[in-house]
C-alpha positions as CSV (number, residue, x, y, z in Angstrom):
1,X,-32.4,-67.1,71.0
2,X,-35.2,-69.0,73.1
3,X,-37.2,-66.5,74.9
4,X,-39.4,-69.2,76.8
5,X,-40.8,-73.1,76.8
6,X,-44.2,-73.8,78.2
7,X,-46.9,-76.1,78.8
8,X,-50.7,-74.5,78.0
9,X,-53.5,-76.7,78.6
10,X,-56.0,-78.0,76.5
11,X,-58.1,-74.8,77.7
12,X,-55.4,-72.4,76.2
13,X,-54.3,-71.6,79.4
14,X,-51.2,-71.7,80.2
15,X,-50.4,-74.3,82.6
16,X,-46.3,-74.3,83.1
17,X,-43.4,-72.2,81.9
18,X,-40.1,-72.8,82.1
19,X,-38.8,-69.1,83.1
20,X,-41.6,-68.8,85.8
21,X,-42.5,-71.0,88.6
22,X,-46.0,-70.0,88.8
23,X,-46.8,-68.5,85.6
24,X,-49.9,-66.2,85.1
25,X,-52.5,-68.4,84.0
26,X,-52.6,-65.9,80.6
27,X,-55.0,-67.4,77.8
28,X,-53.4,-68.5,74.6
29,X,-56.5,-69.8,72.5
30,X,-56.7,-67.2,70.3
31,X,-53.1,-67.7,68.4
32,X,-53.2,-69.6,65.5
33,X,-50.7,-72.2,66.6
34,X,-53.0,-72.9,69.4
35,X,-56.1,-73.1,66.9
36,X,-54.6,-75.3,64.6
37,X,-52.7,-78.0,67.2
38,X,-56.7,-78.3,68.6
39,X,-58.7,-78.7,65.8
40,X,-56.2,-80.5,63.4
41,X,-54.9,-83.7,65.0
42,X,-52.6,-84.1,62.1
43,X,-50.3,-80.8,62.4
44,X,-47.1,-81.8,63.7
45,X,-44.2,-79.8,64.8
46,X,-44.8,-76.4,63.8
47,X,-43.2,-73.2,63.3
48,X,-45.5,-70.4,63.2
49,X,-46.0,-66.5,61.9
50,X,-44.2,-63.9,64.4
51,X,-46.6,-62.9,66.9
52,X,-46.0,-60.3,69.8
53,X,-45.9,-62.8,73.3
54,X,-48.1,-62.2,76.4
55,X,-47.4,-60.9,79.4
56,X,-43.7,-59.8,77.7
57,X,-44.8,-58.1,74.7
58,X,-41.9,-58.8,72.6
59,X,-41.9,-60.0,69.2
60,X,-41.6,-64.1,69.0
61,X,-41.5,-66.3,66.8
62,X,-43.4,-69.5,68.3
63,X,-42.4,-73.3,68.0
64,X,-45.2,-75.7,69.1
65,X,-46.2,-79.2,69.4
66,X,-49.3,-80.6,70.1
67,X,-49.8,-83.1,73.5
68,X,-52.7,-85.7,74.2
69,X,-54.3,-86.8,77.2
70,X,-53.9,-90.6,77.9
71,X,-57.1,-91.5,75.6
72,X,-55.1,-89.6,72.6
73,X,-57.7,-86.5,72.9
74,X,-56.1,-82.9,72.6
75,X,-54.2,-82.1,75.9
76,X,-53.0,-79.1,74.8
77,X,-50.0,-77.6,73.5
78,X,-46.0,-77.6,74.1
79,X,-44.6,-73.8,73.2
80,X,-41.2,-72.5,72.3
81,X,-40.5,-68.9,72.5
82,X,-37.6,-67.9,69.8
């Protein structure tokens, strides 16, 4: 079951959510999905380890992509919820 899609910013902030208008602006950049999407250009889709989401606290299992800015530098990160 999804549980949420959002956008977090290249300052692991997140920037958008799909459930929330205005989401808090709650800091991602220490999940390893986030990590790894900014300092390896070369990970691709990935499914990562369950963590427990923020603000919810319930158990996720998180689906991310990385994004890039127009000059192909790390924009951030796209974020599934399941």
């Amino acid at each position: 079951m999804l549980q949420g899609l959002g956008v977090v910013g290249a300052d692991g902030k997140v920037n958008a959510s799909a459930s929330t208008p205005n989401p808090e602006p709650t800091d991602l950049s220490d999940r390893d999905y986030f990590r790894l999407h900014r300092d390896d250009p070369w990970t691709g889709l990935l499914v990562g380890r369950p963590v427990m989401a923020r603000p919810q606290n319930v158990a996720s299992i998180p689906v991310s992509r990385r994004t890039l800015n127009p000059d192909r530098s790390f924009g951030g990160v796209i974020a599934a919820r399941l």
